[in-house]
C-alpha positions in Angstrom: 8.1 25.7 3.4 7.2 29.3 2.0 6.0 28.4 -1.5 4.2 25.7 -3.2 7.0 24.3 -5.4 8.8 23.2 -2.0 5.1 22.2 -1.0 4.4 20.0 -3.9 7.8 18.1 -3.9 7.5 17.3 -0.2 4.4 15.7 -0.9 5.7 14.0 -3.9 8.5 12.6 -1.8 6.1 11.7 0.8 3.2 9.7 -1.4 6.1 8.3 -3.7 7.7 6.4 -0.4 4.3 5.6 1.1 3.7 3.8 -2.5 6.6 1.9 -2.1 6.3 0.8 1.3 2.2 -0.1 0.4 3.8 -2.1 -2.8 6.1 -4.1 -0.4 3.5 -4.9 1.7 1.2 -6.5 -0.1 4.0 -8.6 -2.1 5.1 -9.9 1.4 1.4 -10.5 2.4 -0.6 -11.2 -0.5 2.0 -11.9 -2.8 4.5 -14.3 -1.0 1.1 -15.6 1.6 -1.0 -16.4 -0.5 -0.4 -16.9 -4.2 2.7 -17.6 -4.2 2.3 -20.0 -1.5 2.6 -23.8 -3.2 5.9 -22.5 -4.3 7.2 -21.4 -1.0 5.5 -25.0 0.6 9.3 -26.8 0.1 11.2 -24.4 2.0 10.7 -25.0 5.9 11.9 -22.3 8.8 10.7 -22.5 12.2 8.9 -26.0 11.2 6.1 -25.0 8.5 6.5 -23.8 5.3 7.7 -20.7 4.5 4.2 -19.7 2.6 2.6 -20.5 5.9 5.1 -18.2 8.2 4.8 -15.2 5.1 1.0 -15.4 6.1 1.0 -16.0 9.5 4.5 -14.1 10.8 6.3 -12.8 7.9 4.1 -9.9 6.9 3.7 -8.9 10.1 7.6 -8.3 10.5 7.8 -6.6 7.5 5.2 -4.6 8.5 7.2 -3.5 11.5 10.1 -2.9 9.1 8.5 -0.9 7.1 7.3 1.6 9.8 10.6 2.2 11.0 12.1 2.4 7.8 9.2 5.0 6.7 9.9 7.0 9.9 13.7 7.1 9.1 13.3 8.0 5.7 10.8 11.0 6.7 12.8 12.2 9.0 15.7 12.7 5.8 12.8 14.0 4.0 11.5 16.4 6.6 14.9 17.8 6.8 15.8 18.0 3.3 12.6 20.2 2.9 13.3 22.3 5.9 10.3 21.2 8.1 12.2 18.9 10.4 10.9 19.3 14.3 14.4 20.2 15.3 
């Protein structure tokens, strides 16, 4: 990256999908665990209610997701703005 247009839009890209994955996060975790919860208490998987395993499981998967999926979608970005480690 030689000038500070290409500087500013990497960065842009970068904060924009950190946003996104932060936003998914914490409706999985706060959102779907917690206050959402007495809606989710009819719905059973792995035998307890699917508020429960968003608290207790499910945000922690997602979690997981998401750092994958962040890594593969830096990666595009990386080499779309020419500072790829290849």
């Amino acid at each position: 990256m030689s000038n500070n247009g290409g500087d500013s839009a990497y960065w842009n890209a970068n904060i924009r999908l950190v946003k996104i994955c932060l936003v998914i996060w914490a409706v999985v975790s706060f959102g779907f665990g917690i206050v959402l919860r007495p809606m989710l208490s009819g719905i059973e998987i792995g035998g307890t209610d699917l508020g429960f395993w968003f608290a207790q499981q499910g945000s922690i998967l997602v979690f997981l997701f998401l750092i994958f999926l962040y890594a593969a979608v830096m990666n595009s970005i990386d080499r779309k703005h020419g500072v790829d480690e290849s």
